[in-house]
PQR file with spaces between the fields and no chain letter, atoms N, CA, C, O and H, PARSE charges and radii, in Angstrom:
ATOM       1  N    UNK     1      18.604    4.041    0.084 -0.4000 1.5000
ATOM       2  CA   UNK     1      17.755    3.085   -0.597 -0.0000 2.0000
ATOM       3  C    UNK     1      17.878    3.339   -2.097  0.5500 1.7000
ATOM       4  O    UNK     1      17.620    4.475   -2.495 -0.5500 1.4000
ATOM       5  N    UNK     2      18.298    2.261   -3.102 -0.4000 1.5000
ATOM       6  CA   UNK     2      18.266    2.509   -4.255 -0.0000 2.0000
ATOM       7  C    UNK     2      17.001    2.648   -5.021  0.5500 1.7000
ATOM       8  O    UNK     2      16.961    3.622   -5.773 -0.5500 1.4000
ATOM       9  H    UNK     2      18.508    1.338   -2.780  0.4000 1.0000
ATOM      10  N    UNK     3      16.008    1.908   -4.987 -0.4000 1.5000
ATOM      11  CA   UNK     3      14.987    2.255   -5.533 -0.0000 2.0000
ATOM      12  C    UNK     3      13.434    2.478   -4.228  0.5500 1.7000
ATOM      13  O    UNK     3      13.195    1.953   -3.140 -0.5500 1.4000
ATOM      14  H    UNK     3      16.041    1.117   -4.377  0.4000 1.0000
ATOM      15  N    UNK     4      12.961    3.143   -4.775 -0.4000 1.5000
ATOM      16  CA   UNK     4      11.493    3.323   -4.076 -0.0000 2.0000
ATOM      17  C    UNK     4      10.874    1.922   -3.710  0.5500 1.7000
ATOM      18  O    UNK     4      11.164    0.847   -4.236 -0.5500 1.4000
ATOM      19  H    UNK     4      13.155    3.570   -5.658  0.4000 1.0000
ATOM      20  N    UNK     5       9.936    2.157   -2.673 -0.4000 1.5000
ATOM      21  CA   UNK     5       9.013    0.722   -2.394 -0.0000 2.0000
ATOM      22  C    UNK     5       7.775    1.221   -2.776  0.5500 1.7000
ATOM      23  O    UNK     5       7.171    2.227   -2.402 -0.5500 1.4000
ATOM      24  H    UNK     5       9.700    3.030   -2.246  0.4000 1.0000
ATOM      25  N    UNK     6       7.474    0.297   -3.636 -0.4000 1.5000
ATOM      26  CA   UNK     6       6.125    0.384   -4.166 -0.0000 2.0000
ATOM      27  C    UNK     6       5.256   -0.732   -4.071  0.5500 1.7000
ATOM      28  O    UNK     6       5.396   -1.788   -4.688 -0.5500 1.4000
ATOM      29  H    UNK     6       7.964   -0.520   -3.939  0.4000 1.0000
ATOM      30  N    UNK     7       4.175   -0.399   -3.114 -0.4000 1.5000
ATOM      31  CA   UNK     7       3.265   -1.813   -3.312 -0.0000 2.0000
ATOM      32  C    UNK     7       2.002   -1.621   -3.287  0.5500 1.7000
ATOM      33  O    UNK     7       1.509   -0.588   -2.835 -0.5500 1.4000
ATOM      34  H    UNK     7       4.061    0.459   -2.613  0.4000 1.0000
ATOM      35  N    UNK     8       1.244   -2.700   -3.823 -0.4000 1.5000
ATOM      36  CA   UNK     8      -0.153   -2.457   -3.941 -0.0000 2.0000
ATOM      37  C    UNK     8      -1.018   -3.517   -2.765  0.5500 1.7000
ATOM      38  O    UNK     8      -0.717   -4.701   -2.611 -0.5500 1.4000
ATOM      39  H    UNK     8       1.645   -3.540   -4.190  0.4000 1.0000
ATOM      40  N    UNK     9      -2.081   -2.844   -2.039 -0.4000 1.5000
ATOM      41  CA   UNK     9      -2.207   -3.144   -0.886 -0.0000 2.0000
ATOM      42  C    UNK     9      -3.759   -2.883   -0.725  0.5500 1.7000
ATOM      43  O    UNK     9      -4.015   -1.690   -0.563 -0.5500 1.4000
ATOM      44  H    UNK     9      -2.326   -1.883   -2.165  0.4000 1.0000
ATOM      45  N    UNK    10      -4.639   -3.564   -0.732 -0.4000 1.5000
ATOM      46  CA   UNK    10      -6.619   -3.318   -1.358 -0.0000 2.0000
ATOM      47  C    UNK    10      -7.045   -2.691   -1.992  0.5500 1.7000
ATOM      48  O    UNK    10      -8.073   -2.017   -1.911 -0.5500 1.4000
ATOM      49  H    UNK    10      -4.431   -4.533   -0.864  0.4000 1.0000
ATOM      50  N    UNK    11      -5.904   -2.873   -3.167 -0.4000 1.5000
ATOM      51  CA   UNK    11      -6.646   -1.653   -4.354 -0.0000 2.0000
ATOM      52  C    UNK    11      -6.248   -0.702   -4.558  0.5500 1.7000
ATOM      53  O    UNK    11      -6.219   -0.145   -5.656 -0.5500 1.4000
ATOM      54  H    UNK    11      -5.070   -3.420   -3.233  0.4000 1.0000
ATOM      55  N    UNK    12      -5.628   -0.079   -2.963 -0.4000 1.5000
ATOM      56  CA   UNK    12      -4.542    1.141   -3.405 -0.0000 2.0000
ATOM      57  C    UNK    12      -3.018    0.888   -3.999  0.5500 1.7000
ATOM      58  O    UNK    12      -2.654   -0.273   -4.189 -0.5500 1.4000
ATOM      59  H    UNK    12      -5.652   -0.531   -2.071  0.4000 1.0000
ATOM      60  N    UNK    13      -2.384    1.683   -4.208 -0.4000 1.5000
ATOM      61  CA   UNK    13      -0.931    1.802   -4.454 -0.0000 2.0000
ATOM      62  C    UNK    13      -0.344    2.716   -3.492  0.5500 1.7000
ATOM      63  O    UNK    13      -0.861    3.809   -3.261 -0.5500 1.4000
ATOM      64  H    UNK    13      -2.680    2.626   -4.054  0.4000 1.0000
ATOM      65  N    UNK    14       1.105    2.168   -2.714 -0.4000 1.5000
ATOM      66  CA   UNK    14       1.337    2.843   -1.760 -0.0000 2.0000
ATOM      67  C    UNK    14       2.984    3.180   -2.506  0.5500 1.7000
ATOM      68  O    UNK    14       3.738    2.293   -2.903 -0.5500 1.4000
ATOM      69  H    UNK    14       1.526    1.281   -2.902  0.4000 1.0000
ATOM      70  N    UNK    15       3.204    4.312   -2.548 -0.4000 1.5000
ATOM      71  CA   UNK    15       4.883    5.085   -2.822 -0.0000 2.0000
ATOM      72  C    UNK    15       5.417    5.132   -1.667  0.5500 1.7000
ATOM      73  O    UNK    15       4.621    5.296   -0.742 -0.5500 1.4000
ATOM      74  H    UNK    15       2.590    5.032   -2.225  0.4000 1.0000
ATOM      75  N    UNK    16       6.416    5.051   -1.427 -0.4000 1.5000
ATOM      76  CA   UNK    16       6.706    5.124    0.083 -0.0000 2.0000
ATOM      77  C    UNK    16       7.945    6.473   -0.432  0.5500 1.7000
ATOM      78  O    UNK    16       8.854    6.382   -1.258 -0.5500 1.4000
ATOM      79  H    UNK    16       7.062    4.917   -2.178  0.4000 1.0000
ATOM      80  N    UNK    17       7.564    7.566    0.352 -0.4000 1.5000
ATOM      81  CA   UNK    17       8.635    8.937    0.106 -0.0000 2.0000
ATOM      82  C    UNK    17       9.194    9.528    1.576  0.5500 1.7000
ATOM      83  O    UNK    17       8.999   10.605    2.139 -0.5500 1.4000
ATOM      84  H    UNK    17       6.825    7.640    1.023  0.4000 1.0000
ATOM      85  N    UNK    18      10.077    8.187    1.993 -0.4000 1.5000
ATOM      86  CA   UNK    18      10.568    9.019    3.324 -0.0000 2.0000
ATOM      87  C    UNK    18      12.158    9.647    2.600  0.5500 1.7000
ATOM      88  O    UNK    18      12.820    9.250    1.641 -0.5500 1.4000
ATOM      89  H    UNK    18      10.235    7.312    1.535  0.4000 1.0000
ATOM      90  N    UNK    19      12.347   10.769    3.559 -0.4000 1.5000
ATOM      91  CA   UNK    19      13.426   11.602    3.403 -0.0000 2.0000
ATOM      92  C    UNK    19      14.312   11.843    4.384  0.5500 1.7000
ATOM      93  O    UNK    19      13.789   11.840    5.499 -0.5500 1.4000
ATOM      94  H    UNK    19      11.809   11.092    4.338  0.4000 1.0000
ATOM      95  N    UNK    20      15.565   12.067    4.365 -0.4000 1.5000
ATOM      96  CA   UNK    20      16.249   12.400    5.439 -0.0000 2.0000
ATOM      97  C    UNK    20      16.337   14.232    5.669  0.5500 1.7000
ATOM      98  O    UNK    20      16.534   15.197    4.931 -0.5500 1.4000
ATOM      99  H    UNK    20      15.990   12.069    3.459  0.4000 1.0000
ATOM     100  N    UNK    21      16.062   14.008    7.152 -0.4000 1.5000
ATOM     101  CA   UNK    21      15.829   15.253    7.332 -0.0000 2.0000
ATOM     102  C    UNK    21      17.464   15.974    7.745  0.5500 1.7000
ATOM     103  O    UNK    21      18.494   15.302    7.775 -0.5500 1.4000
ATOM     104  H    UNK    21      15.902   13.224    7.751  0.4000 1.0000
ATOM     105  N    UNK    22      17.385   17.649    8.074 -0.4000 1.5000
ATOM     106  CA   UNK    22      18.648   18.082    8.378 -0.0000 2.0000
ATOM     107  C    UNK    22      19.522   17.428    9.851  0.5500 1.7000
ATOM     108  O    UNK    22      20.716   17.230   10.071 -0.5500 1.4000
ATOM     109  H    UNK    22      16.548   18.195    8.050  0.4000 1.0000
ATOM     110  N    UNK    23      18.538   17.271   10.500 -0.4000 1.5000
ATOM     111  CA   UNK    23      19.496   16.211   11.510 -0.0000 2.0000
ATOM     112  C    UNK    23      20.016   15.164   11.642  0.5500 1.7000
ATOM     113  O    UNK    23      20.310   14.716   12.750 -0.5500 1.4000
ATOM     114  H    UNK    23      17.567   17.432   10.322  0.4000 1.0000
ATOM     115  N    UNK    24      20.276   14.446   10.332 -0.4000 1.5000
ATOM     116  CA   UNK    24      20.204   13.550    9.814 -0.0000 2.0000
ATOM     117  C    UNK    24      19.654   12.038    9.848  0.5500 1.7000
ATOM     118  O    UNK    24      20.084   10.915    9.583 -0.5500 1.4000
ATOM     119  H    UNK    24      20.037   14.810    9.432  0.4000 1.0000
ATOM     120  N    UNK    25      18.268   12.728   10.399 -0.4000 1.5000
ATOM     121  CA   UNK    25      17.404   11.122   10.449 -0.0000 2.0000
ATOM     122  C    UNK    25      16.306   11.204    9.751  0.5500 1.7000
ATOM     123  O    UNK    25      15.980   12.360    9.481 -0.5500 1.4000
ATOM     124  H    UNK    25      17.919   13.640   10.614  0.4000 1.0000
ATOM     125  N    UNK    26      15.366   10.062    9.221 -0.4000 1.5000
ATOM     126  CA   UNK    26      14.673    9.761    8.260 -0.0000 2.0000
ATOM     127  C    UNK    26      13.552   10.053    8.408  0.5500 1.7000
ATOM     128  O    UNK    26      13.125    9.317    9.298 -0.5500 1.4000
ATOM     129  H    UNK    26      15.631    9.123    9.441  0.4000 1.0000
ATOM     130  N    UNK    27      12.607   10.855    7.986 -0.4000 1.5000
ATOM     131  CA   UNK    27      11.380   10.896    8.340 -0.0000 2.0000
ATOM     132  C    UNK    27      10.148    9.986    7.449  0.5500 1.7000
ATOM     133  O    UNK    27      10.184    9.780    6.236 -0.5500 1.4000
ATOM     134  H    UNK    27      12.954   11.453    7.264  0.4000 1.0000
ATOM     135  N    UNK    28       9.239    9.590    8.254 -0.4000 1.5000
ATOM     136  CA   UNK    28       8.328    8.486    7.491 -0.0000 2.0000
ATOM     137  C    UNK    28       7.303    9.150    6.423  0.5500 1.7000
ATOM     138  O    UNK    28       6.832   10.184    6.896 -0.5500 1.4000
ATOM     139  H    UNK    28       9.209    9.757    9.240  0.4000 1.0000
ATOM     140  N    UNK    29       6.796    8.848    5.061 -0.4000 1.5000
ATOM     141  CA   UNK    29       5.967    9.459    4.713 -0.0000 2.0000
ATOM     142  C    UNK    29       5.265    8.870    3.136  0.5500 1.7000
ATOM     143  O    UNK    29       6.015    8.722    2.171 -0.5500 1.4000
ATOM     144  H    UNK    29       7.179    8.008    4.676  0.4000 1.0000
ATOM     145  N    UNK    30       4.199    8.656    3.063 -0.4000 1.5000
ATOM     146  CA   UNK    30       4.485    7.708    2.001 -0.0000 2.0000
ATOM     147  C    UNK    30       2.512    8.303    1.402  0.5500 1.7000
ATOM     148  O    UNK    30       1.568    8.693    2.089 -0.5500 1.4000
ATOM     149  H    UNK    30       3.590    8.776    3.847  0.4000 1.0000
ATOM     150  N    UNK    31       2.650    8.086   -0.184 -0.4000 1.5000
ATOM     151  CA   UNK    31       1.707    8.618   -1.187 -0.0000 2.0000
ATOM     152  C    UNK    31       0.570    7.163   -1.299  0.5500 1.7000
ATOM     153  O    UNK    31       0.814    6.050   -1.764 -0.5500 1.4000
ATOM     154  H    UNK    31       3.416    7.769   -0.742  0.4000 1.0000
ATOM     155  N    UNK    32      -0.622    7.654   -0.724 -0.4000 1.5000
ATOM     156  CA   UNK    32      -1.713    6.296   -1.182 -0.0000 2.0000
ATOM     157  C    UNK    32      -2.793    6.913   -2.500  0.5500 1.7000
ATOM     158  O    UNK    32      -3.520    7.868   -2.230 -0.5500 1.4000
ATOM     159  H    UNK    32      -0.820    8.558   -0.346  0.4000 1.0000
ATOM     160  N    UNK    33      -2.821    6.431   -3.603 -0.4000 1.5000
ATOM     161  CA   UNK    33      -3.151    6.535   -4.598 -0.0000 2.0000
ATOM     162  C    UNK    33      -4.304    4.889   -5.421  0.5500 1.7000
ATOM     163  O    UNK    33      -4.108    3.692   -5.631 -0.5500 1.4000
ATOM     164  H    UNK    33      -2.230    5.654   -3.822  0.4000 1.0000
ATOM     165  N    UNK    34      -5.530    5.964   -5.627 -0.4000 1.5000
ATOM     166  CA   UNK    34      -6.233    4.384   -5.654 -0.0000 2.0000
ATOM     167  C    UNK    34      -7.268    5.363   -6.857  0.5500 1.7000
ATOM     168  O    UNK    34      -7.481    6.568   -6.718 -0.5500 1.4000
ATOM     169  H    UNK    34      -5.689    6.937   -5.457  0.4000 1.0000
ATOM     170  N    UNK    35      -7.771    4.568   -7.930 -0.4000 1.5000
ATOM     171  CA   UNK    35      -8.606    4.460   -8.997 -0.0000 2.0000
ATOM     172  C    UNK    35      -9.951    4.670   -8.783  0.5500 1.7000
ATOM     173  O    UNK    35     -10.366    3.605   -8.326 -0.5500 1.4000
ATOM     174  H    UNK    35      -7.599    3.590   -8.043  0.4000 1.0000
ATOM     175  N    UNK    36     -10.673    5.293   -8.844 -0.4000 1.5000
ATOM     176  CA   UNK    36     -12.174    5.155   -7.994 -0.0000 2.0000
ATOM     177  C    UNK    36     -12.923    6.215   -8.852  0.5500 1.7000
ATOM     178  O    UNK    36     -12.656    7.405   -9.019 -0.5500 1.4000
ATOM     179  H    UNK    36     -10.336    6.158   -9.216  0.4000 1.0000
ATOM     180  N    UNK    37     -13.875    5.497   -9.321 -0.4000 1.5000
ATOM     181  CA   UNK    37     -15.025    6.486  -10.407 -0.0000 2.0000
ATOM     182  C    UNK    37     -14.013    6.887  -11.535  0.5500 1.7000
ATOM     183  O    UNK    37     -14.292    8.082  -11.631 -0.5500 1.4000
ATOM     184  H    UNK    37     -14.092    4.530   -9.186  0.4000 1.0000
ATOM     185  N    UNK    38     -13.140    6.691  -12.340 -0.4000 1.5000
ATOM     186  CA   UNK    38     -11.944    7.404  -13.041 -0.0000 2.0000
ATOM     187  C    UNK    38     -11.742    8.174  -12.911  0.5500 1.7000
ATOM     188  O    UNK    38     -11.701    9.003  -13.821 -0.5500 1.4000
ATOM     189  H    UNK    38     -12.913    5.720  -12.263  0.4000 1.0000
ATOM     190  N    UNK    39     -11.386    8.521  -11.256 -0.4000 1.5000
ATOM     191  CA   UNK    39     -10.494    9.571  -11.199 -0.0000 2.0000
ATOM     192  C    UNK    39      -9.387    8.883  -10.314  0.5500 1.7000
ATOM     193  O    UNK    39      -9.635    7.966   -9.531 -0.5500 1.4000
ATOM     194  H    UNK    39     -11.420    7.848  -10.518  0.4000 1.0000
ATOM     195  N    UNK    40      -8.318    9.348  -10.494 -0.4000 1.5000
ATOM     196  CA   UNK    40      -6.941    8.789   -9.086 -0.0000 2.0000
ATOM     197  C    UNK    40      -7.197   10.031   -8.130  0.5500 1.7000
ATOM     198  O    UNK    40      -7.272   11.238   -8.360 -0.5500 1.4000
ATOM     199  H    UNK    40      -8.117   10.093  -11.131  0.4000 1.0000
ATOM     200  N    UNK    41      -7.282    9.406   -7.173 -0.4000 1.5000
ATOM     201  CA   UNK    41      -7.535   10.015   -5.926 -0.0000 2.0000
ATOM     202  C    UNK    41      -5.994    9.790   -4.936  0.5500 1.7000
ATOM     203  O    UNK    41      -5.618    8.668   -4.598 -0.5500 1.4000
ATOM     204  H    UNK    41      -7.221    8.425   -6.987  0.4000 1.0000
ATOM     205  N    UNK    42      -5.235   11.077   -4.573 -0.4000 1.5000
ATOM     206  CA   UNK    42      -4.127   10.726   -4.112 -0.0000 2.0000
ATOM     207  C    UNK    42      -3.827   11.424   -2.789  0.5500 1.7000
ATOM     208  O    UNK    42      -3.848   12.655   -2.802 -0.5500 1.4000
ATOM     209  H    UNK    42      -5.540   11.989   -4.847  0.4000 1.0000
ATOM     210  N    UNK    43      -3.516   10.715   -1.511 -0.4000 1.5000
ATOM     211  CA   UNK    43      -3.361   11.009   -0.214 -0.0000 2.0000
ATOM     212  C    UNK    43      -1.904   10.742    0.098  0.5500 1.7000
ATOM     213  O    UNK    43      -1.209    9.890   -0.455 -0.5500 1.4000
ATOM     214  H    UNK    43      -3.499    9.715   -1.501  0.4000 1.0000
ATOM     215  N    UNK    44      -1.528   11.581    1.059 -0.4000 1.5000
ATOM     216  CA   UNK    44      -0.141   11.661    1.528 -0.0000 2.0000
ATOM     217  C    UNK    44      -0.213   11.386    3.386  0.5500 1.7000
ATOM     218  O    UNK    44      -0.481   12.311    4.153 -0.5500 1.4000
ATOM     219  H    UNK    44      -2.093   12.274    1.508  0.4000 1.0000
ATOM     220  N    UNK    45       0.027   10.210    3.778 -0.4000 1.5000
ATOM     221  CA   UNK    45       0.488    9.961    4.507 -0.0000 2.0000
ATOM     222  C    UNK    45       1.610   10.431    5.072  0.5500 1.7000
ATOM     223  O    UNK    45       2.674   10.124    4.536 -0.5500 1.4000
ATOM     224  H    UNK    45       0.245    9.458    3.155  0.4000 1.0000
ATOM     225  N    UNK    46       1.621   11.258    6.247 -0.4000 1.5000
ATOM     226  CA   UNK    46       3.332   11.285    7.060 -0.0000 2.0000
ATOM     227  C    UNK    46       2.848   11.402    8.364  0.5500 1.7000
ATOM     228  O    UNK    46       1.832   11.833    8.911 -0.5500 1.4000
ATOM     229  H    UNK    46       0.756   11.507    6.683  0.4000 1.0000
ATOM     230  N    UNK    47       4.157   10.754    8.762 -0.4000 1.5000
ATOM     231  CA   UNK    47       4.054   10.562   10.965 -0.0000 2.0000
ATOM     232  C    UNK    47       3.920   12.023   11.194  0.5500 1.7000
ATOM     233  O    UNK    47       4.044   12.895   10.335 -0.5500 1.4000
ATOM     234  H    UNK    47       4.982   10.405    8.318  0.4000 1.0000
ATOM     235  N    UNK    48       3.600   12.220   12.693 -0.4000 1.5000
ATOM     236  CA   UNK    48       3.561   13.487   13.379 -0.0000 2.0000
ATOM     237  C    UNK    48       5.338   13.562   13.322  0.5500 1.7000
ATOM     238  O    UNK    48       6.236   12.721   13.284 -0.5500 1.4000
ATOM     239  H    UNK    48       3.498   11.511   13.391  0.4000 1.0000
ATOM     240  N    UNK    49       5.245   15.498   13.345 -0.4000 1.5000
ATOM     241  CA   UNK    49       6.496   15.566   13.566 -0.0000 2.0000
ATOM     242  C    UNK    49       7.762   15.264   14.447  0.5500 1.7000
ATOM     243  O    UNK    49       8.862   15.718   14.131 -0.5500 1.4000
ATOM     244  H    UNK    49       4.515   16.182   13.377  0.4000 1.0000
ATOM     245  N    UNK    50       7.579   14.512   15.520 -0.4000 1.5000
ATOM     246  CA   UNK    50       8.115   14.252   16.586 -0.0000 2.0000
ATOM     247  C    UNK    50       9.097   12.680   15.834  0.5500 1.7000
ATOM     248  O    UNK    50      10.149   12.214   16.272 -0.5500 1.4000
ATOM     249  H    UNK    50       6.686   14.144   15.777  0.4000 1.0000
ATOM     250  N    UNK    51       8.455   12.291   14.878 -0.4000 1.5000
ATOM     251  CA   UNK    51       8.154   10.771   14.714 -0.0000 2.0000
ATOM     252  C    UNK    51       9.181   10.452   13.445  0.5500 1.7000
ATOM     253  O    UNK    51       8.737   10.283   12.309 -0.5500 1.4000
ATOM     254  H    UNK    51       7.601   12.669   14.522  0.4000 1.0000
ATOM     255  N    UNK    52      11.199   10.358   13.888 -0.4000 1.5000
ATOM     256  CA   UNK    52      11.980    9.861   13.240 -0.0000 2.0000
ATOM     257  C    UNK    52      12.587    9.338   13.401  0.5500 1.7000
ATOM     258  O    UNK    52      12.580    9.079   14.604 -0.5500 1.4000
ATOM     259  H    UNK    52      11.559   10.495   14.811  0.4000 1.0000
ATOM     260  N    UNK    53      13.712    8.602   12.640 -0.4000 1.5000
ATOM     261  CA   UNK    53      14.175    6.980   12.104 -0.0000 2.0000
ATOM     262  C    UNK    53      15.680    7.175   12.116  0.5500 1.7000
ATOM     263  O    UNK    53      16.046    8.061   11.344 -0.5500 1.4000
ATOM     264  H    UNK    53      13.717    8.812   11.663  0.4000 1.0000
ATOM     265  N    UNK    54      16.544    6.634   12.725 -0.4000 1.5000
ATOM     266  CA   UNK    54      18.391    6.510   12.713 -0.0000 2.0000
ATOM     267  C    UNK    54      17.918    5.974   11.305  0.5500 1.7000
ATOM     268  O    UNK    54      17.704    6.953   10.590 -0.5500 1.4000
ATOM     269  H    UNK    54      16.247    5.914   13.352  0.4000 1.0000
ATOM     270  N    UNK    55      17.713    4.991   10.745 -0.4000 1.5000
ATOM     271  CA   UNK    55      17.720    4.342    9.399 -0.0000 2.0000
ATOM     272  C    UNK    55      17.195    4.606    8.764  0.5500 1.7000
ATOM     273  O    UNK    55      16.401    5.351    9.337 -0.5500 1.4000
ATOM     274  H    UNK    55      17.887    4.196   11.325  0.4000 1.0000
ATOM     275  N    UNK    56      16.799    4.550    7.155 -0.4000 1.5000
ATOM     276  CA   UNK    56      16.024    4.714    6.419 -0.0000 2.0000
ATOM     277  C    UNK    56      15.162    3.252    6.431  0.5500 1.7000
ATOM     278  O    UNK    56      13.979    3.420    6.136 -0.5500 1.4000
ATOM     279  H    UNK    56      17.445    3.944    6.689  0.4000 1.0000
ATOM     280  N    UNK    57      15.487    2.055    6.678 -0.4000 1.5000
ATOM     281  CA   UNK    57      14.934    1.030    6.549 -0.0000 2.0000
ATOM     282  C    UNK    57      13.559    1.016    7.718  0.5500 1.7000
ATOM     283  O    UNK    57      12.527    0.347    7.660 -0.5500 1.4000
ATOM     284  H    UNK    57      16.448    1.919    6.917  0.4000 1.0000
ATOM     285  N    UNK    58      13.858    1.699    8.429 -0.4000 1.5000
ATOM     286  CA   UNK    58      13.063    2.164    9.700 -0.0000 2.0000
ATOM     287  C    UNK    58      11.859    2.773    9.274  0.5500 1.7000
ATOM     288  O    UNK    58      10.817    2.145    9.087 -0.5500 1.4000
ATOM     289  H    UNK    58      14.697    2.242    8.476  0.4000 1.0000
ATOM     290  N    UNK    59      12.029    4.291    9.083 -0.4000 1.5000
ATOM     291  CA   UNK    59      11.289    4.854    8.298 -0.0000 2.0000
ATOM     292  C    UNK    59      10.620    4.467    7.147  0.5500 1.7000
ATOM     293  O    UNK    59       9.782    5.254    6.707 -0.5500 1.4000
ATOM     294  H    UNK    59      12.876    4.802    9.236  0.4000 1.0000
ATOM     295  N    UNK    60      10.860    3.165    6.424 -0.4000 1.5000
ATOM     296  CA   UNK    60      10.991    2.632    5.505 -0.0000 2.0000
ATOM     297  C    UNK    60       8.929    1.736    5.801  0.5500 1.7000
ATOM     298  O    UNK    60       7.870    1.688    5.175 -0.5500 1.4000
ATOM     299  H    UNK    60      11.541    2.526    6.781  0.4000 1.0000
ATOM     300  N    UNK    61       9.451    1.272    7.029 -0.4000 1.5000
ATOM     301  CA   UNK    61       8.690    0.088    7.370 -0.0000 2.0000
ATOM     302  C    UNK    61       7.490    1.055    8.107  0.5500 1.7000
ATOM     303  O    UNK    61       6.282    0.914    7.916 -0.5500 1.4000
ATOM     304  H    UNK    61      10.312    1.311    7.537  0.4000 1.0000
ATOM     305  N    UNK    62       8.204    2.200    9.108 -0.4000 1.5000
ATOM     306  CA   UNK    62       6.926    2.388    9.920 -0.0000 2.0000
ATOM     307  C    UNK    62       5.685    3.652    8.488  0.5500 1.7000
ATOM     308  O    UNK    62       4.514    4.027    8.557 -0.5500 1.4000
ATOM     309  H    UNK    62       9.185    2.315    9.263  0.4000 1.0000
ATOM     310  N    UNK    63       6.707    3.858    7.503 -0.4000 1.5000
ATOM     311  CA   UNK    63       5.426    4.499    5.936 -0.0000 2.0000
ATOM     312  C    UNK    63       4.563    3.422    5.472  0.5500 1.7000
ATOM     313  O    UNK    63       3.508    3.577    4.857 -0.5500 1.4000
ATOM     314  H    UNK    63       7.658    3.554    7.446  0.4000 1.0000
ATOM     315  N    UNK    64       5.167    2.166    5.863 -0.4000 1.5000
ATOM     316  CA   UNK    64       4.554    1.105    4.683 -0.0000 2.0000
ATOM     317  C    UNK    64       2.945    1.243    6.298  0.5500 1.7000
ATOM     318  O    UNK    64       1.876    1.826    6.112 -0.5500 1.4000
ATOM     319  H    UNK    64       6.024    2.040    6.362  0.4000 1.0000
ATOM     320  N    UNK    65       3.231    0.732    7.258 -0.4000 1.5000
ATOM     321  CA   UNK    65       2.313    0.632    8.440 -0.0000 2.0000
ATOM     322  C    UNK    65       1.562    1.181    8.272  0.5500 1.7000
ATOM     323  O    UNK    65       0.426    0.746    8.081 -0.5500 1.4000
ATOM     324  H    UNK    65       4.099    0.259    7.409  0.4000 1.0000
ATOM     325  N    UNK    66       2.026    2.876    8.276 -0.4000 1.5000
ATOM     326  CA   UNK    66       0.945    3.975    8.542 -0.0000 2.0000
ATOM     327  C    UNK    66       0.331    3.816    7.203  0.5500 1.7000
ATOM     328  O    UNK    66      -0.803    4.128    7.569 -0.5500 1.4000
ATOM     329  H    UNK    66       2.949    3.229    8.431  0.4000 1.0000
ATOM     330  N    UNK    67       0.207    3.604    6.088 -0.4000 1.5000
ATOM     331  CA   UNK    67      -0.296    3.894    4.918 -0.0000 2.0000
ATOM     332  C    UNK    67      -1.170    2.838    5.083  0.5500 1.7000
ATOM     333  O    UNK    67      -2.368    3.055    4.905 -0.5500 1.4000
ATOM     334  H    UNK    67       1.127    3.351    5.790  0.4000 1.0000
ATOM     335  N    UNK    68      -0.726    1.546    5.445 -0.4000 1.5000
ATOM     336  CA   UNK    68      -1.885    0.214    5.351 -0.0000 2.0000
ATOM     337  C    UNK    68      -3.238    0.721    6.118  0.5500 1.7000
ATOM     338  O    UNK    68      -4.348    0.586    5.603 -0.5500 1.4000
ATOM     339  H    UNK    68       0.248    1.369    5.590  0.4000 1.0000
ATOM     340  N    UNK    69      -3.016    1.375    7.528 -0.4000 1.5000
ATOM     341  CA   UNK    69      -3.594    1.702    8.751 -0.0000 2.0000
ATOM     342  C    UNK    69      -4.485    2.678    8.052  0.5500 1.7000
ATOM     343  O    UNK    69      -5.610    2.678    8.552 -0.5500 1.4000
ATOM     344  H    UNK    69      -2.114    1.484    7.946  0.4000 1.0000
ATOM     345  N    UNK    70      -4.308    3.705    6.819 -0.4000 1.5000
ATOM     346  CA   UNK    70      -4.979    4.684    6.727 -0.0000 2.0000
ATOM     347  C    UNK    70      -6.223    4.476    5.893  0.5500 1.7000
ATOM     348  O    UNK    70      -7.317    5.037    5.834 -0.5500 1.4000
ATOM     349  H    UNK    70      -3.394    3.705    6.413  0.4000 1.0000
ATOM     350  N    UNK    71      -5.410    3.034    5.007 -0.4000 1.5000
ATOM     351  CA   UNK    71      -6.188    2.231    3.955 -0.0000 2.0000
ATOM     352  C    UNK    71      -7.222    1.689    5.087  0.5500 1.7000
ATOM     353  O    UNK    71      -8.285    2.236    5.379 -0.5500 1.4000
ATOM     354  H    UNK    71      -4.521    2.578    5.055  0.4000 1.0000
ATOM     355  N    UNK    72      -6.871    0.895    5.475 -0.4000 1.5000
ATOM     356  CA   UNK    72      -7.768    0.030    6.363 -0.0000 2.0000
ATOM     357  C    UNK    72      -9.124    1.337    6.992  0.5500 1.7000
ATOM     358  O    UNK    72     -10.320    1.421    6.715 -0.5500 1.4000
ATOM     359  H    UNK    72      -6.007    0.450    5.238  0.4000 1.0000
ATOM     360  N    UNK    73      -8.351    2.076    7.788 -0.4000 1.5000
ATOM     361  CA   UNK    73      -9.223    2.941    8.434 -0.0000 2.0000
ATOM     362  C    UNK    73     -10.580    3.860    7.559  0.5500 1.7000
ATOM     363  O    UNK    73     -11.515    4.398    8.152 -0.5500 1.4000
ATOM     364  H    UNK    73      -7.379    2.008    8.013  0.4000 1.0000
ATOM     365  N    UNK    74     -10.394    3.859    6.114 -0.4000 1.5000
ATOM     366  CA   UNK    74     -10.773    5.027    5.246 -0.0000 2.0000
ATOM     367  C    UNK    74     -11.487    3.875    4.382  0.5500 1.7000
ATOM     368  O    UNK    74     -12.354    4.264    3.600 -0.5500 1.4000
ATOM     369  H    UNK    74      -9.635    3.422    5.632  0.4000 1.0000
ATOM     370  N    UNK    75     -11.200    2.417    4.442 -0.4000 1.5000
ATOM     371  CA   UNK    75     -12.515    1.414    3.225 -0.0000 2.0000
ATOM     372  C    UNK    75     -13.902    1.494    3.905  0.5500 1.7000
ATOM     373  O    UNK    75     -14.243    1.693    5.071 -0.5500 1.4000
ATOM     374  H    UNK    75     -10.496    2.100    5.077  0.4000 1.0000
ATOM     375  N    UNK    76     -14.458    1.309    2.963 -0.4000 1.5000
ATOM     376  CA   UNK    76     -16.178    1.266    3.369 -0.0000 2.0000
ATOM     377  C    UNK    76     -16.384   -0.155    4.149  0.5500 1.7000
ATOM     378  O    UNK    76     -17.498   -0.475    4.563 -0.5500 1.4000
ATOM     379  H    UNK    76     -14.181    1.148    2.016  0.4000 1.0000
């Protein structure tokens, strides 16, 4: 992937930082970062370890998921 996916998604900002691991498949994992009282408050999303990708586009999509899911799960 040439550049990072970055999107903003209820306020948070989601980095998406998957990596390829030594077996050479992708693991999912992605940074949620959101503004609140002025401070940035920053959480790291990643799958259980069991949980990797032949592609990076893979891994790509199931960081963007889990990060929405964590947003969703964690608003008031």
């Amino acid at each position: 992937m040439n550049e990072p996916v970055d999107i903003e998604y209820r306020g948070h900002f989601i980095a998406v930082q998957t990596y390829e691991s030594d077996s050479k498949q992708w693991r999912p994992k992605a940074l949620v970062s959101i503004y609140h009282a002025g401070a940035l408050q920053q959480t790291i999303v990643s799958a259980p370890v069991d949980v990797r990708f032949d592609s990076e586009e893979e891994a790509v999509t199931y960081s963007l998921a889990a990060a929405k899911k964590w947003i969703d799960d964690h608003e008031p």
